[in-house]
N, C-alpha and C positions, 0 to 999 in steps of 0.2 A: 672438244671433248672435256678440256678442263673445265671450260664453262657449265657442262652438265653436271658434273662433279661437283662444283659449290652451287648451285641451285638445289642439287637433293640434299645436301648437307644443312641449308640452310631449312628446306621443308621438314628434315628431320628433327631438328633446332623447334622447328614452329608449334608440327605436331607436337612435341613430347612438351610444350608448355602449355597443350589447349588440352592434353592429361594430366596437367598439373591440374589445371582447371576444374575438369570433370570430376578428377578424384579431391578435391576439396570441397566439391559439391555433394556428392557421396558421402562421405566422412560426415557434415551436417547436416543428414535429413533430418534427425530427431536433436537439434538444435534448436530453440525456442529463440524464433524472431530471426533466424536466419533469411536471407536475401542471396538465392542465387546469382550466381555470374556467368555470364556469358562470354565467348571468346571467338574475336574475329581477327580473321585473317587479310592480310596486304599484298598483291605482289612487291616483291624487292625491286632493285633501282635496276636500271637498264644502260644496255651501253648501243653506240651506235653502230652499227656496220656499215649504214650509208644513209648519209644525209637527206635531208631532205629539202628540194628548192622549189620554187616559183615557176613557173612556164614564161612565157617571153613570145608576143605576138608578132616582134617586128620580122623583117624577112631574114631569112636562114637558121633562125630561132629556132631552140629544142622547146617541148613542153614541160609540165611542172612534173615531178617525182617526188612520191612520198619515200618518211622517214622508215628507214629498216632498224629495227631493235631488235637487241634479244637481251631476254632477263636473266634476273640470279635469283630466282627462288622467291619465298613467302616468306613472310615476317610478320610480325605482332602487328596488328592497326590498332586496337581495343580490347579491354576488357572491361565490359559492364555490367550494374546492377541489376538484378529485375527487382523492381521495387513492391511488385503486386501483393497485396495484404495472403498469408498464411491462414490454413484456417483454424477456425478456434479447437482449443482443446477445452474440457471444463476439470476444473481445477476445486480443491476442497479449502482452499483460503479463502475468502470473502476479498482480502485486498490484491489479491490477485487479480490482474483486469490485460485487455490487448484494446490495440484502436484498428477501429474498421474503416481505416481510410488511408491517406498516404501522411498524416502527421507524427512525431516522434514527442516522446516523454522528453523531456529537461533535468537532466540530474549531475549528479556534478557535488565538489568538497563543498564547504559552507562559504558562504556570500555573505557580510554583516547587511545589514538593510534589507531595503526593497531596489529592484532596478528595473527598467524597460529593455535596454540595450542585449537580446541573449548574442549577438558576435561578440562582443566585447567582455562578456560573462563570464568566461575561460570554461563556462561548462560543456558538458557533453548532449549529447541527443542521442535515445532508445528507444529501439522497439519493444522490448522485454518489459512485462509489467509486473516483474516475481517483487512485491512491494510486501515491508512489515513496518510495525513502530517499534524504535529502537527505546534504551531506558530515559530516556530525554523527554521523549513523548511523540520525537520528529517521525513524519515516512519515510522511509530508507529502502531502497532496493538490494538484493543479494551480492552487489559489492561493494556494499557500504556508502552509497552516494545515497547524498539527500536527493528528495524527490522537488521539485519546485512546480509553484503554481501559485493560487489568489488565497488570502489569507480573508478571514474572516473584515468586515467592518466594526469601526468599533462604536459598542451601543447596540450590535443586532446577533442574532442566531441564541440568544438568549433564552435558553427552552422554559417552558411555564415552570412555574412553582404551586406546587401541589397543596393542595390546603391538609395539613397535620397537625396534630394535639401535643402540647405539650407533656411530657414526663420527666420525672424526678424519680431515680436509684437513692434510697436511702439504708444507711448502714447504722444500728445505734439508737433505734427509735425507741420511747421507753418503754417499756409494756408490764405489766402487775396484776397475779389474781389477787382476787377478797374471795375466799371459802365461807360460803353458807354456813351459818349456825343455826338453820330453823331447818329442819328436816323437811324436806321437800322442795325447800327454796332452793331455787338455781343459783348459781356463782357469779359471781363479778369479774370481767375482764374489761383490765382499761390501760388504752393505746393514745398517748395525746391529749389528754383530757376528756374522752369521751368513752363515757363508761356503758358495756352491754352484759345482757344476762347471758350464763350461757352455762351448760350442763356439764364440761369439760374443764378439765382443769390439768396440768403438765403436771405430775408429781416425780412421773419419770424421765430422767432426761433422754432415754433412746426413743421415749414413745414421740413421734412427729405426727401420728392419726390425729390423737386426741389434741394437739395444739393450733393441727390445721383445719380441725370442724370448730372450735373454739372462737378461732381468729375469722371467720365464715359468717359466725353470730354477730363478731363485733362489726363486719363490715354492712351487715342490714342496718343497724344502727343506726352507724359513720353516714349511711345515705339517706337516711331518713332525719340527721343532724342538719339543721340551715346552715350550719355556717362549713358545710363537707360537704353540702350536696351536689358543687358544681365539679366531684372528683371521684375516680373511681380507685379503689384499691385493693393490691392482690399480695401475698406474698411474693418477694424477690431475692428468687435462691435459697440456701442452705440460709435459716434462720437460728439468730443466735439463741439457747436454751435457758431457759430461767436457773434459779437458784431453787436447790430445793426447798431450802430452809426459810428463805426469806417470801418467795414466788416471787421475785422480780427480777429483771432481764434486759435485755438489749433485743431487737425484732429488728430485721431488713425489710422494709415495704418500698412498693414500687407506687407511686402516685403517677395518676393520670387525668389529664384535665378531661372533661366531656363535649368542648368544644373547640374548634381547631383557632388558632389566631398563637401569636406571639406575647402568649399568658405566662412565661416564664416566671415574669416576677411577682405573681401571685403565689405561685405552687413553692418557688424559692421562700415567699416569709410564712406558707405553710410548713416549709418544712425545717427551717430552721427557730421558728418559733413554737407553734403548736403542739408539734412531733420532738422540740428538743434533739435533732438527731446530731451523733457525736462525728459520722462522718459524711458528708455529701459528697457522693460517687462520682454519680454522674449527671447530667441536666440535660436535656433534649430538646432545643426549642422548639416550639410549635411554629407554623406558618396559618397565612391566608392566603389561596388560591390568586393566583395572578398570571395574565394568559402569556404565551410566548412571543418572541419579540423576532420579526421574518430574520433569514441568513440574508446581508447581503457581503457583493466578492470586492475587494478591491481592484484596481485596475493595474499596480504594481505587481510585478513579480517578489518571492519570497520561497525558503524553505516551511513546507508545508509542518505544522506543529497542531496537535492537540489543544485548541486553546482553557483557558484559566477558570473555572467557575466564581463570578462575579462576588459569590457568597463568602466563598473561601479561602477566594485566591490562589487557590491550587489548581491541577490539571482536571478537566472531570476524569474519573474515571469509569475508562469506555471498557463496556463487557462483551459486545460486539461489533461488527464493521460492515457497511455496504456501500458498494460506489455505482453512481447514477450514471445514467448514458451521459446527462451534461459535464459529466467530472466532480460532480459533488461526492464528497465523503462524509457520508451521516456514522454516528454511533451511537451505542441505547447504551445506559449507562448503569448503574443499580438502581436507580430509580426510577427503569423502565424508562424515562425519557429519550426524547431523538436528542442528540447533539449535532450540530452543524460543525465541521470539523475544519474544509477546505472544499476548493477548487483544483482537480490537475490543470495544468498546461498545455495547449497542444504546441509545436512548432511545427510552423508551415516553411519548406525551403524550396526555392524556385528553379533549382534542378540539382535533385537528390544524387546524380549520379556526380557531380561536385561534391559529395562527400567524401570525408578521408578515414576509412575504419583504423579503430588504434585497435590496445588492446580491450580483451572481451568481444561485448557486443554492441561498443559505443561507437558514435561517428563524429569526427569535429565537421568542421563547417570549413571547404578548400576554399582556393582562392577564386575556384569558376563554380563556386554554389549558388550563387547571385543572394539576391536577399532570404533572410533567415528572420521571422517574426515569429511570435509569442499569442497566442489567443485561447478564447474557451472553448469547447469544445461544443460543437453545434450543432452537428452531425452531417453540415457542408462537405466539399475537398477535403479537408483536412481531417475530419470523423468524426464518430463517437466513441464513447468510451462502453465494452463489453464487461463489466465487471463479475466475477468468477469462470473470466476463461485468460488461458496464454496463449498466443500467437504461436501455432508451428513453424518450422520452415517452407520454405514454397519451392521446394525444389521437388520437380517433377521426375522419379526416379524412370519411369518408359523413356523420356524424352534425352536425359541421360546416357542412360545405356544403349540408346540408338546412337546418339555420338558418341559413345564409347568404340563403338564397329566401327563407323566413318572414319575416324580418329587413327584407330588402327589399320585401317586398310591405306589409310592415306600414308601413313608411318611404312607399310612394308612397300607400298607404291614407291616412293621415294628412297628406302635401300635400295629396290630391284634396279633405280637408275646409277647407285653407284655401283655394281653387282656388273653389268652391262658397261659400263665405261670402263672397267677396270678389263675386262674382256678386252673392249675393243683397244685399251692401250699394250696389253700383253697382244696380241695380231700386231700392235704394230713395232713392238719392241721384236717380234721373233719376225720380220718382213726380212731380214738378211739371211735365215735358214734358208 
């Protein structure tokens, strides 16, 4: 009887941690990348009551008899992963992504270099793809871990260069009327040395009509002049006012070449020669169209970064974000081009359920995960990459709450044997009434 007693004590034990189970399976339905666990159960050890022997042919010989046991109850064998891909949600980030297969993200603090080895990496493996760019330029997930994967080659993902015209802001240009003395004659306006007729003249300095149909005259002129005609010009901004006394002034023009190329330094000794201007703003270089140069990935691992625009040296700056089924991350920039950004990572591990959950929703790599590799994503075993959805949990809430019953029935099964022992020991405590 006491032996029935620690077998239901022990099921009782077993049950109430395979509802630990269940109810952390519950608790995560709407946990993004969750991986249900399952919980199986053992008989407990056993003791003998009577042995078991051999049989024995010779004469007077007994035969063989089996072993008699009797147990103590269930106990934990396992608790394992279900690893089966969740399905997707769609998400309003762009760098929001999940993988449709059994591979994990690589994330983890900063690594200097590049490496191959991710056991040795000290980073982590996720399923969660809640990804931004931090102020650095790096991808970073929602607990602050860089994202790793293949960094650009260098010499390639180099987007085209657009063919553009040069322009020159100038501040300070000279500008001068001559007022007609012949009645009917139109006025003189002259900007740079290039003098046009024109019916307008500033006498007021609030009036801007009359100065801007004026300078309108002088720019037919300006394009009809050989040595101006390969430029076009407009006012730029609030222009400065003449004098009234004298009619002469300062003017802000904006010069623009009419054909695209790296003419900078033409327009530059227009404008500090011709134009006399007191301050040069700004300069704008022109380009020549030049086609782009293919992304390709390196074969080391790295923390994924925005790379450099070759021009400037700086980050480009990305105005949007999309990630490809292969794990490329493009971005269009302000000059509407694609940028080639990176590659994610996948990791392939050769039995998932050798993982070791820390905290979050990370996993290290146990000591019976067997191998742990690094690759692109392919859309093999290991996946592709869904970009604008996240991975829900895959915990199947029916299949749950059926062993939620089981669970509990098995639970009151197991009091009612200590219920019924306690009985039959109180009959035999009261045997001398």
């Amino acid at each position: 009887m006491v032996r029935s007693m620690v077998a239901a004590v022990a099921g009782l034990k077993t049950h109430q941690s395979k509802m630990d189970v269940i109810g952390n399976n519950i608790a995560n339905v709407n946990t993004w990348g969750f991986k249900s666990y399952s919980f199986n159960f053992q008989d407990s050890m056993y003791a003998n009551s009577i042995n078991g022997s051999g049989g024995d042919i010779m004469a007077g010989a007994a035969g063989g008899r089996n072993a008699s046991q009797v147990g103590y109850g269930s106990t934990l064998s396992s608790i394992t992963n279900e690893f089966g891909t969740g399905a997707p949600s769609p998400s309003s980030n762009p760098l929001d992504c999940m993988i449709d297969g059994t591979g994990f993200f690589l994330v983890g603090n900063m690594v200097n270099g590049t490496f191959t080895n991710v056991s040795d990496s000290g980073l982590f493996l996720s399923r969660v793809g809640i990804f931004r760019v931090d102020n650095n330029g790096y991808l970073v997930d929602d607990q602050r871990s860089y994202v790793y994967g293949y960094a650009l080659q260098e010499g390639t993902g180099i987007p085209e260069t657009p063919a553009a015209k040069s322009t020159y802001s100038l501040e300070g240009a000279d500008v001068s009327f001559t007022l007609s003395t012949t009645a009917g004659q139109p006025n003189k306006i002259t900007i740079g040395g290039v003098t046009a007729d024109t019916n307008y003249v500033l006498n007021d300095k609030s009036n801007q009509t009359d100065f801007k149909n004026a300078f309108e005259d002088w720019m037919k002129a300006a394009a009809a002049d050989n040595t101006l005609k390969d430029y076009n010009f407009s006012l730029d901004g609030v222009h400065t006012t003449l004098d009234a006394t004298t009619l002469k002034g300062k003017l802000n023009i904006k010069i623009e070449a009419k054909t695209t190329g790296d003419n900078n330094s033409t327009i530059e000794g227009l404008a500090t020669g011709t134009f006399n201007a007191v301050d040069r703003t700004q300069l704008v270089k022109g380009t020549v169209w030049e086609p782009s140069v293919a992304a390709k990935y390196a074969d080391e691992l790295s923390a994924i970064r925005i790379p450099n625009d070759p021009d400037t040296n700086q980050p480009y700056e990305i105005q949007s974000y999309k990630i490809n089924e292969d794990g490329t991350i493009l971005g269009v920039d302000k000059q509407n081009r694609a940028i080639a950004i990176g590659q994610l990572a996948l990791v392939t591990v050769e039995n998932p359920n050798g993982l070791e959950k820390t905290s979050g929703y990370y996993y290290t790599p146990g000591a019976n995960a067997g191998d742990v590799e690094a690759m692109k994503p392919n859309g093999g075993p290991s996946g592709k990459i869904m970009g604008g959805y996240l991975e829900m949990a895959n915990v199947d809430l029916a299949n749950e709450f059926s062993n939620m019953i089981t669970t509990q029935r098995g639970f009151q099964a197991n009091s009612k044997i200590i219920t019924v022992t306690d009985e039959m020991l109180s009959e035999l405590v009261n045997m001398k009434r």
